[in-house]
Each structure stands twice: as structure tokens, then as C-alpha cells.
NUTI-627798 format. One record per residue (C-alpha): z, x, y; residue in one letter. Coordinates in nm, 4 decimals. Layout:
BEGIN
{site {Z X Y} 'A'}
...
This chain:
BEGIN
{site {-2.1262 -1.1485 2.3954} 'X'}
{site {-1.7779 -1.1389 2.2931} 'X'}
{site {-1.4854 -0.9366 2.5675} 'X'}
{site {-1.3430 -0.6348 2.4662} 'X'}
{site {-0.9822 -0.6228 2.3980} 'X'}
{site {-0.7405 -0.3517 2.4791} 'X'}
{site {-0.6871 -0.2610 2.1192} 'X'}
{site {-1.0587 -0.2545 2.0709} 'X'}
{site {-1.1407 0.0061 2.3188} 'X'}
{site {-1.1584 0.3360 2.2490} 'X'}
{site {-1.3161 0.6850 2.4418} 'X'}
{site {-1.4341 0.4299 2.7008} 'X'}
{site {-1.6579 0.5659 2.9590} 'X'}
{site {-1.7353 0.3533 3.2129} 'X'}
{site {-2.0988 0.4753 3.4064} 'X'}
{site {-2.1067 0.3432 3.7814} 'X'}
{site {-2.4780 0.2840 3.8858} 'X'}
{site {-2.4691 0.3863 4.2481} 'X'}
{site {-2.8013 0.3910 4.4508} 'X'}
{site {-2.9875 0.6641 4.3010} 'X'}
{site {-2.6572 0.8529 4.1824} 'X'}
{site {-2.4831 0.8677 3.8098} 'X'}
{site {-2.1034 0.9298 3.8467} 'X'}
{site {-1.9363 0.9019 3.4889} 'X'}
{site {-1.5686 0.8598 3.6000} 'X'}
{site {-1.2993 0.7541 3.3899} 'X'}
{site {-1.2099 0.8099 2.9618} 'X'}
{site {-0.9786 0.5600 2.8365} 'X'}
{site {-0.8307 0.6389 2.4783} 'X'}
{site {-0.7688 0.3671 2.2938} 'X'}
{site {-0.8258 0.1868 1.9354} 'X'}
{site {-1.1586 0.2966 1.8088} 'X'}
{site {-1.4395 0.0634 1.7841} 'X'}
{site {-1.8466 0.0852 1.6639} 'X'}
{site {-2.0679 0.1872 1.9703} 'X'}
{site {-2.2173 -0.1182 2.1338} 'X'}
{site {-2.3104 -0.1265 2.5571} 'X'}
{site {-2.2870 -0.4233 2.7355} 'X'}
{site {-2.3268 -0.4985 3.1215} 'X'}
{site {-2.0309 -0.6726 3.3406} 'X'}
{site {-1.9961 -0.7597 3.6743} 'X'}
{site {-1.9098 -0.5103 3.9346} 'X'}
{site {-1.7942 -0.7557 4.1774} 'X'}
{site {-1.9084 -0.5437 4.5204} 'X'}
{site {-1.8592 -0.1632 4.3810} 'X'}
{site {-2.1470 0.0377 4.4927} 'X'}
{site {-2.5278 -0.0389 4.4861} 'X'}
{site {-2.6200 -0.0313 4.1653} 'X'}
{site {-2.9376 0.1264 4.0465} 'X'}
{site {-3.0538 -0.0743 3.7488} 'X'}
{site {-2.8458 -0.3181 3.6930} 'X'}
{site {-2.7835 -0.5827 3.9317} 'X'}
{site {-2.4480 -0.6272 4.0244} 'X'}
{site {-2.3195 -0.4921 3.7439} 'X'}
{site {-2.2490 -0.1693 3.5625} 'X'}
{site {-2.2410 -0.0083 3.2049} 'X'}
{site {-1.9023 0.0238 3.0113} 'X'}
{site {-2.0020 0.2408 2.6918} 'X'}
{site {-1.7746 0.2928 2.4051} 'X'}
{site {-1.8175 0.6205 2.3124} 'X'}
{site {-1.5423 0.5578 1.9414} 'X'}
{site {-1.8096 0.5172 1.6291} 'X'}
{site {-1.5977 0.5188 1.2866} 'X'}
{site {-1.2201 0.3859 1.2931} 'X'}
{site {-0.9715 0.7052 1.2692} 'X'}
{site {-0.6494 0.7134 1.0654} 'X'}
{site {-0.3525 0.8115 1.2068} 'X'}
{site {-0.3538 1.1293 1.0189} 'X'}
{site {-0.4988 1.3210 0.7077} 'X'}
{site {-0.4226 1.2308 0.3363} 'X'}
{site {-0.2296 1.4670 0.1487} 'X'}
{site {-0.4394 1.4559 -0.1676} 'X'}
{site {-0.1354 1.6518 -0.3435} 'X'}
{site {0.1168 1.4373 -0.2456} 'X'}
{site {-0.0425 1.1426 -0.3283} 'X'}
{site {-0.1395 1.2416 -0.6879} 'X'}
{site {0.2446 1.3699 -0.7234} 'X'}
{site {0.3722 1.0197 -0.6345} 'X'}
{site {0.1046 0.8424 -0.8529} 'X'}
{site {0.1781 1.0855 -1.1784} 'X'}
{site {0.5666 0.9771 -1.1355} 'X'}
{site {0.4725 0.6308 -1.1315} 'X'}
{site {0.2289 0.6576 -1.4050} 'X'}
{site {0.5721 0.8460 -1.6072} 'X'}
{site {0.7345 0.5673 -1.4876} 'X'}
{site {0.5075 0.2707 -1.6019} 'X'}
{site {0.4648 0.4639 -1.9723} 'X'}
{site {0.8466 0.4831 -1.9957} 'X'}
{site {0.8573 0.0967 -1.9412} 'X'}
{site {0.6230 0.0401 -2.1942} 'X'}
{site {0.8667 0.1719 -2.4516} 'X'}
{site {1.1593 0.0600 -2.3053} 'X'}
{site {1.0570 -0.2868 -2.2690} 'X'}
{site {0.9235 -0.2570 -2.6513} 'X'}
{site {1.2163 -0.0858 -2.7635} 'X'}
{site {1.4398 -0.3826 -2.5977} 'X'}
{site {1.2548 -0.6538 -2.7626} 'X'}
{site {1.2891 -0.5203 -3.0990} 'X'}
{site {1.6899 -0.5601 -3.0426} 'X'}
{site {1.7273 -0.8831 -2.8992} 'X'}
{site {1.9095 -1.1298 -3.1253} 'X'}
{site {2.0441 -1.4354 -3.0666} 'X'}
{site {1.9499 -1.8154 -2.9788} 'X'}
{site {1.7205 -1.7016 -2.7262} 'X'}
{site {1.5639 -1.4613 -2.8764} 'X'}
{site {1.1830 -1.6160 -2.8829} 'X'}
{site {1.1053 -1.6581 -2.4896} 'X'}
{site {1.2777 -1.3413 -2.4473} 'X'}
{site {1.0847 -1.1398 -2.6720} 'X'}
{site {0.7712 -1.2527 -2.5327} 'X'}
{site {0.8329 -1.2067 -2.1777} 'X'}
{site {0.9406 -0.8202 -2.2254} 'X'}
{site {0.6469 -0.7314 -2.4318} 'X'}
{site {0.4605 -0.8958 -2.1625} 'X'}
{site {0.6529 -0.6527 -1.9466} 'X'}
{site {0.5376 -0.4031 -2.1572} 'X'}
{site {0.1941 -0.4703 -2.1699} 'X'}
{site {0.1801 -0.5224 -1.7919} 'X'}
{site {0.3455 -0.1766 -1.7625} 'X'}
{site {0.0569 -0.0018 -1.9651} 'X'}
{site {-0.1926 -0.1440 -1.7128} 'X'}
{site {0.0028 -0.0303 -1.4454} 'X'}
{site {-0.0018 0.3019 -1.5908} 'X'}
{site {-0.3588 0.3093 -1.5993} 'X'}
{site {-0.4220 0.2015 -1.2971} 'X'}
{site {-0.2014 0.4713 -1.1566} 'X'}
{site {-0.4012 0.7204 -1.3817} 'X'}
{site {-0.7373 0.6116 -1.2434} 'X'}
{site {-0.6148 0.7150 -0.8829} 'X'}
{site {-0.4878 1.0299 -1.0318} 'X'}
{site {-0.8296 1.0895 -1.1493} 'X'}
{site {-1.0277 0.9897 -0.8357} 'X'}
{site {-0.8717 1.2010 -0.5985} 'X'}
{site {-0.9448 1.5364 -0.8399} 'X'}
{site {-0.5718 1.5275 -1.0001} 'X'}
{site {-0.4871 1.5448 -1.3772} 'X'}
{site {-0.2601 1.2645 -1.5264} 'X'}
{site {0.0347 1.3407 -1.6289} 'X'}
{site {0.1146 1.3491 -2.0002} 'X'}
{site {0.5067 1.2935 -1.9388} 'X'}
{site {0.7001 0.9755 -1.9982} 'X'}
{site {1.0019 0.9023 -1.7301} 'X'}
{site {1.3802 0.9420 -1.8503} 'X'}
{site {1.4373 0.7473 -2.1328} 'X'}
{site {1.8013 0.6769 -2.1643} 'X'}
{site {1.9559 0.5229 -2.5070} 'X'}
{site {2.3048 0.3407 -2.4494} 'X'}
{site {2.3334 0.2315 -2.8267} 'X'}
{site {2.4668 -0.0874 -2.5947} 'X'}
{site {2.2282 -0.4219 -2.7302} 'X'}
{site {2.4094 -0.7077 -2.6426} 'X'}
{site {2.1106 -0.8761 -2.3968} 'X'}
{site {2.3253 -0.8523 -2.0749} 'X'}
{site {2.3533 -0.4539 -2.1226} 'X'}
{site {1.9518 -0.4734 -2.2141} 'X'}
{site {1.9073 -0.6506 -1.8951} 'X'}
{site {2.0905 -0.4438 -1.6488} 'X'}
{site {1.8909 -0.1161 -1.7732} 'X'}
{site {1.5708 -0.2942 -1.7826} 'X'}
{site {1.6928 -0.3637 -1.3519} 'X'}
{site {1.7840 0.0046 -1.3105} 'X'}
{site {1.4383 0.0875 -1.4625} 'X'}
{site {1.2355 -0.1646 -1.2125} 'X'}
{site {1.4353 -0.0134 -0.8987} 'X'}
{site {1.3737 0.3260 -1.0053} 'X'}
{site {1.0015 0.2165 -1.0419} 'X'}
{site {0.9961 0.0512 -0.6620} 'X'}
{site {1.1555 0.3787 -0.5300} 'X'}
{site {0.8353 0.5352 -0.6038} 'X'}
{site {0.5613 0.2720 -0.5436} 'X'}
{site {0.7712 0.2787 -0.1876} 'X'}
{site {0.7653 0.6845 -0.1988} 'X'}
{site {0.3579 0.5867 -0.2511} 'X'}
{site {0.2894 0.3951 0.0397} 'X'}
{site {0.4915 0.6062 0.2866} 'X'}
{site {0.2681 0.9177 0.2540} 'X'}
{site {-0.0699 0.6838 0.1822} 'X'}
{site {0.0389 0.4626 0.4612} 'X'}
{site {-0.2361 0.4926 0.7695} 'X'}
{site {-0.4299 0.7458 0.5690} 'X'}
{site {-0.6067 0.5400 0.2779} 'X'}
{site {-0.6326 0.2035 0.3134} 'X'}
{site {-0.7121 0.2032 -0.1084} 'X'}
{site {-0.4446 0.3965 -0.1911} 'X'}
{site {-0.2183 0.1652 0.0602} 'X'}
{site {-0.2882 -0.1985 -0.1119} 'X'}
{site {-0.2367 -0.0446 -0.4278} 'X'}
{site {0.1458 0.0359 -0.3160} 'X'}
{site {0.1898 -0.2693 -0.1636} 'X'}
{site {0.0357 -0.4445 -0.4195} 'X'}
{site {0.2566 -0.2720 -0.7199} 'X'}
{site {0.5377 -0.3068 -0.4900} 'X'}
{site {0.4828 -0.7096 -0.4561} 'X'}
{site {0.4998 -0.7508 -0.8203} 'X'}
{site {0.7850 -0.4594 -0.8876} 'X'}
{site {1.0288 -0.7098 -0.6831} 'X'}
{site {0.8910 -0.9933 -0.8158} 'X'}
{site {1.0240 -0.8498 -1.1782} 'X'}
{site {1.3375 -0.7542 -0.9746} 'X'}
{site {1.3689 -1.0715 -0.9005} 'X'}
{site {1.3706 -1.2444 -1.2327} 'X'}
{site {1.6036 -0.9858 -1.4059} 'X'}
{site {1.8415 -1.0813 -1.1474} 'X'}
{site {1.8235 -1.4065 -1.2153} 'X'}
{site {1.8440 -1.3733 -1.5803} 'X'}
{site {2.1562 -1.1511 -1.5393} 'X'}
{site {2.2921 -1.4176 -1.3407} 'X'}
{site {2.5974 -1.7004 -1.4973} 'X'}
{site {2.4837 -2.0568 -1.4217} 'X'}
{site {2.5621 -2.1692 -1.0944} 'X'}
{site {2.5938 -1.8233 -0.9693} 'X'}
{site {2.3666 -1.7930 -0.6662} 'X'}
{site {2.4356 -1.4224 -0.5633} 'X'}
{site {2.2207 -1.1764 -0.7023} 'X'}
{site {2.3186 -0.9648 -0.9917} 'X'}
{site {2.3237 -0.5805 -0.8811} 'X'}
């Protein structure tokens, strides 16, 4: 028998066995927990009935309960933008590496199309959630903007805006999802883990050597 802690109880009613006598007294809301009953000591309270010495606490909470309702409509708003969003990275981040030139040309062609491939998964992950909550994915693709610019340090800096216009919505995502669907909530954070993490390395990239503050 393990104790109870605050956070665990929930709709508790404790039942005081008097001699011959049922008095159901106090209702304590708290977290919810499963229904269990368990005896404790009652430490000179009464007579009790059945029990000796002791007397029922019985948590009345079955299922957990979130804090509130999922909007089902704003939830498959925020994952069709990102799902616009990851399909407009997939041709950006071709596009780029089809104009990059230069010594380093190689390992920098390979990482965006990995970009790019990474962003069609995304995509259809954001799709599938689209789907399971009785939404229709989008057929859109998110702004597309063409600066003519191609020198790799101009590539780079769009690529950045791109990812933090991405985030804004993976974060838009887990504020209405947040407490409501626990799914829907890893998936944000999730997305949003690895949206930084390409943040991240952009910055980096963008960055002279020896520079230590991050390129914005």
C-alpha cells in the first residue's frame, strides 16, 4: 500500500464508521486519480463499525481530466499552416541547393536536401493529424518569396526567416493543444525541439569564425 499524495487526490470522500451510523462528511477536489479504497488509522475518532480503528477514504476521480476541451478546428487550422509551411520548405530548401556554388558547395548541398526531405516528412506527419481529427489537408504551399539574391549568406538568412516562421506555428500548435491532447502536445514539442535545433545550425553557419554571438 503506497500513501496518497496531495496531487493524487481527487473528489475525496472520506466515510467515518461511527457505531452503527454512516456520516459521509467532507469532498476534497483535487488531481484525479483511478478509484482504489484503502483503510487508515483513525487515531481515536469515533467507534468505528467495521473497521477497527480505522476508517475508509474513497476516491471517488476514475479517468484523468484535461484542463479543458480540444478545439478540433483550431487545431487542424494550426496543423494545415504548418503542413503549408513544411511543403514550402521542401522547395525552398531544393530550390537553394540547386544555386549554391562555390568551394563548399558538396556538404552544403547535401545537408539542405536533407532539409528538404526532412521537411516532406514533417508535412506528412502534420497531414496525418489533419486527417485524424476529421479535417482536410490543405493543398496550399506557404509564401514563397524569390530574392534573385544567391550568394550562400543571402540563401542562409532566408532559409532562418523560413525556420522561425515555421516555430511560430509549431508554438501557435502547442498553445491551443497544450492540456487538451497529450498526442497532439508531443507532436509540438517534438517539431518544436528539432525546428530550433535547425535554428540553431543556420545560425551558426551564418556566423564569421570566431564570432560567438548568434546571427539574427
Amino acid at each position: 500500500m503506497h500513501p496518497l499524495t496531495s496531487q493524487q487526490m481527487s473528489a475525496v470522500v472520506f466515510e467515518w464508521h461511527y457505531a452503527g451510523t454512516s456520516e459521509r462528511e467532507t469532498r476534497v477536489e483535487l488531481a484525479e486519480v483511478p478509484r482504489v479504497a484503502f483503510s487508515a488509522p483513525c487515531h481515536g475518532i469515533g467507534t468505528p463499525s467495521r473497521h477497527a480503528a480505522g476508517f475508509d477514504v474513497i476516491l471517488a476521480g476514475t479517468m484523468s481530466k484535461r484542463d479543458a476541451e480540444l478545439d478540433t478546428q483550431v487545431a487542424i487550422q494550426d496543423l494545415n499552416a504548418i503542413l503549408e509551411m513544411e511543403l514550402a520548405g521542401v522547395c525552398r530548401y531544393l530550390h537553394y541547393s540547386l544555386m549554391i556554388f562555390g568551394h563548399g558547395r558538396i556538404p552544403i548541398i547535401k545537408w539542405m536536401r536533407d532539409q528538404a526531405t526532412e521537411g516532406m516528412d514533417h508535412a506528412a506527419l502534420a497531414g496525418e493529424h489533419v486527417t485524424t481529427l476529421g479535417g482536410h489537408p490543405s493543398l496550399k504551399i506557404g509564401k514563397l518569396t524569390e530574392s534573385h539574391k544567391h550568394d550562400t549568406e543571402q540563401i542562409l538568412r532566408e532559409a532562418l526567416e523560413h525556420e522561425h516562421a515555421t516555430l511560430d506555428h509549431y508554438y501557435s500548435l502547442l498553445t491551443h493543444v497544450e492540456g487538451r491532447s497529450v498526442w497532439l502536445e508531443e507532436f509540438a514539442r517534438d517539431q518544436i525541439r528539432l525546428e530550433e535545433g535547425h535554428i540553431a545550425e543556420v545560425e551558426k553557419m551564418l556566423r564569421r569564425p570566431g564570432d560567438l554571438s548568434p546571427a539574427r
